[in-house]
N, C-alpha and C positions, 0 to 999 in steps of 0.2 A: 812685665812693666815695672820698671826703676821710677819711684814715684819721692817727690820733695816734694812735703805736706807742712807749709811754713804758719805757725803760731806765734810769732812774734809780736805781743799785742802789751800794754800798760797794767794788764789785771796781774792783780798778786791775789787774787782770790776768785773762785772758782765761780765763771761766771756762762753767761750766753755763747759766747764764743770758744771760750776752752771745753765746754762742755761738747759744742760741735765738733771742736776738730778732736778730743778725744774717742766722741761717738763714730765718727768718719774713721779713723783708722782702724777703730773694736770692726767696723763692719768689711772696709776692705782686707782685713785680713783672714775675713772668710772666702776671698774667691782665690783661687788657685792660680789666677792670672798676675798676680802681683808678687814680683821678684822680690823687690824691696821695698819696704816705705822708709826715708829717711823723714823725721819729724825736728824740724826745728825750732829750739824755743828758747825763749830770756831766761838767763839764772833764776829769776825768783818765780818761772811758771815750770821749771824740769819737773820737781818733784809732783808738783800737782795733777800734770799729765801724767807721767805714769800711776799715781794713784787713780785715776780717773779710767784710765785706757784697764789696770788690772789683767794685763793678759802677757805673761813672757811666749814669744814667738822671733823666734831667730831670726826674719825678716826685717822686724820693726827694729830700727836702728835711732836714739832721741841725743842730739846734738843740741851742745849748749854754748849758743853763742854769747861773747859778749860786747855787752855794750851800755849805755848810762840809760835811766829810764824815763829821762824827760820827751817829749810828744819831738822835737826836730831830731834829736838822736836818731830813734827811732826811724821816721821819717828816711833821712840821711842812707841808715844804712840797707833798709826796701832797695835803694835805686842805688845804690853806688855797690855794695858788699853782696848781696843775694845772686846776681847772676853768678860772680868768681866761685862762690858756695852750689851753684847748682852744675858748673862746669865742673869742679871737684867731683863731687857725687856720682857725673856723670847721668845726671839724672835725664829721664825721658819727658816728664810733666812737670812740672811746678805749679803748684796747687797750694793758694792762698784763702787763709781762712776767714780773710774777710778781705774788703776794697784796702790797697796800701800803695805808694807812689811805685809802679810798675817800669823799669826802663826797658821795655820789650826790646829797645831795638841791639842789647846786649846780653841778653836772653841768647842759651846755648838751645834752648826747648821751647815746643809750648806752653803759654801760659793758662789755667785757669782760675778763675777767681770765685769764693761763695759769695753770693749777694743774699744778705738778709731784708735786708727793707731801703730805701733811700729817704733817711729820716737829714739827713741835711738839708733836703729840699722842702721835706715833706712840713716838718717839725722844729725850725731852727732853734725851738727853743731849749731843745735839748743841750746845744751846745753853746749858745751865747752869741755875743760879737765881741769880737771878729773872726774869732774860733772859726764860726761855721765857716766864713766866706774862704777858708783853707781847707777844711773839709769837702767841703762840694768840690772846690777845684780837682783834690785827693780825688775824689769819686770819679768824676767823669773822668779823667787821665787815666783810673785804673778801669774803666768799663769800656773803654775804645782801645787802651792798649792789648786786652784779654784776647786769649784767642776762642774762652769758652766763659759763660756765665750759668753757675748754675745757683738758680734764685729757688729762695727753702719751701716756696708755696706758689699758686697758681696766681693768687691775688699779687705777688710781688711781679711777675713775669709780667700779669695785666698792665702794673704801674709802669715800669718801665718799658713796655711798649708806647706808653703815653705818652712818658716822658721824652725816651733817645730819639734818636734818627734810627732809622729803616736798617740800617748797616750795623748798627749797634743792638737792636733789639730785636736782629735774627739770632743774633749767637747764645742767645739767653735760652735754657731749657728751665725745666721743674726736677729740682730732687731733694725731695723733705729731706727733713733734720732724723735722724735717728732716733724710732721713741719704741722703746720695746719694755717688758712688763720687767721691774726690778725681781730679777732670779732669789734674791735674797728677804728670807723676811723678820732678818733680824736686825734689829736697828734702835739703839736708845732715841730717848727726846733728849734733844737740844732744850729742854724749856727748865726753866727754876722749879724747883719743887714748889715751892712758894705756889707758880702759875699752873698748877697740875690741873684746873677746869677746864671748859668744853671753851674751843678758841676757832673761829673761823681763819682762815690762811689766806694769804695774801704774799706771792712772790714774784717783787717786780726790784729791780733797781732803782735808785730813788732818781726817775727821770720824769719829764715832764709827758710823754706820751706813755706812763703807765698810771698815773691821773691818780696816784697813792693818796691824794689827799681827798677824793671824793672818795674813797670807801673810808675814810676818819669820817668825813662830814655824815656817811651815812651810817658808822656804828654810834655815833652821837646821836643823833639822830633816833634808831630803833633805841637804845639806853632809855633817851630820855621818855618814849614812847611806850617804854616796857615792852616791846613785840621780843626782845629775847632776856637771859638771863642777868641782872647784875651786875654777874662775874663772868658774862661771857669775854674773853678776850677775841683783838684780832695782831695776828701773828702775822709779822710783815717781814720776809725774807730776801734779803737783798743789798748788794754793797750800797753805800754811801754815792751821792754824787748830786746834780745842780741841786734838786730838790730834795733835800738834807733839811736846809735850814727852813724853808715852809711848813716839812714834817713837823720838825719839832716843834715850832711857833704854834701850827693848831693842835694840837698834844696838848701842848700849854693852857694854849685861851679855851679849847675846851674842856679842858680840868678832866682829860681820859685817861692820865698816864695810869692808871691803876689797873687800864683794860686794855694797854698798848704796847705788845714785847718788839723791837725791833731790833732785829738778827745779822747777822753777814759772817759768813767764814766759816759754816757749819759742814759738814760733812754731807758726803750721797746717801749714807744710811741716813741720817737723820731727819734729811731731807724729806728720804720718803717714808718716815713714819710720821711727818706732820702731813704727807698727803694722805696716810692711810687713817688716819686718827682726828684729822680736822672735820668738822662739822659741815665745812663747805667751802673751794676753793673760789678766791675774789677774784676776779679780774676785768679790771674799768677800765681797760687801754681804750687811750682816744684813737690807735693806729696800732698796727703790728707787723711784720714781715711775714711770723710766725706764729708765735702763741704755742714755745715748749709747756710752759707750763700747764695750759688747757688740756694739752696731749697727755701731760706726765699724771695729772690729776684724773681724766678718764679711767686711762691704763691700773691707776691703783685705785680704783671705783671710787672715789671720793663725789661728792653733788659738786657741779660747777655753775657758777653764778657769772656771767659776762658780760661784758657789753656786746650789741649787736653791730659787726664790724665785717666785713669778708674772709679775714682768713681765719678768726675765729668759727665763723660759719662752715666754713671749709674742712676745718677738724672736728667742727663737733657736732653738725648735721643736727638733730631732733636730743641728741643728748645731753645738751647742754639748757639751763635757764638764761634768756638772754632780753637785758633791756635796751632802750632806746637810751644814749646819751643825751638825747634833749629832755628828757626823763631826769634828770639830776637824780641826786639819792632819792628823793620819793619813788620812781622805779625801781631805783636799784633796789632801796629795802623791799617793796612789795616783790621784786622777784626772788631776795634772799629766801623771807618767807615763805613764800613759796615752796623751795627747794627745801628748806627746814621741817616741814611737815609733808614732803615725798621720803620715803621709803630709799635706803641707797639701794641702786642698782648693780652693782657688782661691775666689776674692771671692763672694760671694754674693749673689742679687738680693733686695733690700728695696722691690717699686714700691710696696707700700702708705704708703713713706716718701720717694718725689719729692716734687720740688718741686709738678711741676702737681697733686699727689693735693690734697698739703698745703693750696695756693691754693683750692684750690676747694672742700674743707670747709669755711676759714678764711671766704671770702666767701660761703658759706650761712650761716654761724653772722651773720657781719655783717649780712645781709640780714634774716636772721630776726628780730633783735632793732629794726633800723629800723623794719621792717614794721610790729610788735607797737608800737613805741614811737609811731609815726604811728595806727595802730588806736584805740590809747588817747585820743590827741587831746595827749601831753603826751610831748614829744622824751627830757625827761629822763625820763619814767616808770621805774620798777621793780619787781617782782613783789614782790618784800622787800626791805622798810628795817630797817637793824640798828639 
């Protein structure tokens, strides 16, 4: 299998999605069935993927296209530039790391795409107006033009069966994100020395559906309550973005910055030594596709604190503390506590989320859509044109 695994996405820092497509290629190039992977990415994401992926294999070939990194650029070049780039390669699949304007019908292959969540619909506040009302359009164009959707959780597949048409929400399968135990267990802190005490963690993007400003409300909250230390900090990991400037507003008006370190552009060791060394991972998504972070925080035993939400549930069964969002931080701190005076449990096994799981759903899904597309008599074929 000759496989174009496209990353072309706006992060210049190591996020959700490069994190995916670096885990996706570490894992397909454990199956024996993949000739090549051609991985292509923006100038300012090359070097990050390869530090990310960490693995020389003569297979894995990472192409650096260019192009300007404003949102229509971008955009632009999904539908006009990508098919000519996947005719070169000669590619079999073309495998998109997330929804991007798809012009199947110049497509030399088939297409797949990952769906994480459908937070355009879901959550518009993530993105604004009129942003979103481009986004959603993006979305459904790229979910009916695919020839395969592979959504990271159960709970996404459910959504989008809710959401598409019948046509659209067979092609959808389940194939988590890649979460395996960090091999490595050497890793500095990212933190000040200055901040060298005990810090609960908190890794979200500053978006509106990781709710980063109710775990401020509620470390203010236990502070002023005394239920933890002082000097406990909470260690918020994650780019910048809409809700940046709320962060910092209540930082402010609640006079915490003294118990508030917030991070972006840290490394994967360091990462997961604030998973192995945190007190107890936060996470108060009002929604999620997935919830790596829940995963990443089991896998290095860390306590997990969350909201009770479905695909949280779905990763973390009985081992996770999990409140009601109608609960405001009064649940959430009573379930902090909680988990602060349990005992940590030790790392937890996720095999539904190895590498060989992941490879070998990935290349049924690939196969399947060849098959179908050779069946048809028409390489580019697709069940729905948007």
């Amino acid at each position: 299998m000759r496989l174009m695994l496209v990353a072309v996405s706006a992060n210049s820092q190591l996020s959700g999605v490069t994190r995916h497509t670096a885990n996706l290629a570490r894992c397909l190039l454990l199956h024996s069935g993949i000739e090549a992977i051609h991985l292509i990415a923006a100038p300012w994401e090359q070097q990050m993927l390869r530090e990310a992926i960490a693995l020389e294999d003569p297979r894995l070939h990472i192409h650096c296209v260019h192009l300007d990194s404003y949102s229509l650029a971008r955009n632009l070049w999904y539908y006009f530039d990508l098919p000519a780039i996947a005719a070169q390669l000669d590619a079999q699949v073309v495998h998109l790391a997330y929804p991007a304007p798809l012009n199947r019908r110049k497509l030399p292959c088939p297409a797949i795409v990952t769906v994480h969540d459908l937070y355009p619909w879901d959550i518009p506040e993530n993105f604004g107006f009129p942003k979103v009302v481009f986004n959603r359009l993006i979305l459904q164009q790229c979910l009916r033009g695919a020839d395969g959707l592979a959504c990271v959780s159960d709970a996404t597949v459910e959504r989008l069966r809710a959401r598409e048409r019948p046509e659209v929400a067979s092609k959808a399968g389940r194939i988590y994100n890649r979460v395996e135990p960090h091999k490595t267990r050497v890793g500095r802190s990212p933190l000040p020395r200055s901040r060298n005490g005990p810090f609960l963690l908190c890794v979200a993007q500053h978006r509106r559906n990781k709710n980063v400003v109710l775990a401020l409300r509620t470390l203010a909250r236990m502070l002023r309550e005394k239920a933890v230390q002082p000097e406990m900090q909470l260690v918020i990991v994650g780019i910048p973005g809409p809700e940046t400037a709320s962060i910092h507003r209540f930082i402010e008006t609640a006079r915490i910055g003294q118990n508030v370190l917030l991070l972006s552009g840290i490394s994967e060791g360091e990462l997961q030594w604030c998973y192995r060394n945190c007190e107890a991972l936060l996470a108060p998504s009002l929604m999620e596709g997935f919830g790596l972070p829940v995963a990443e925080g089991l896998l290095a035993g860390a306590r997990v604190v969350c909201s009770d939400i479905a695909p949280f549930r779905e990763l973390g069964g009985d081992r996770c503390r999990y409140f009601a969002l109608a609960e405001d931080e009064e649940g959430f701190a009573r379930a902090i506590r909680a988990a602060l005076e349990e005992p940590r449990r030790g790392p937890v096994a996720l095999p539904q989320m190895m590498g060989k799981a992941i490879a070998a759903d990935s290349m049924a899904l690939y196969r399947r859509v060849v098959g179908a597309a050779e069946t048809a008599g028409i390489a580019g074929s697709s069940a729905v044109v948007a």
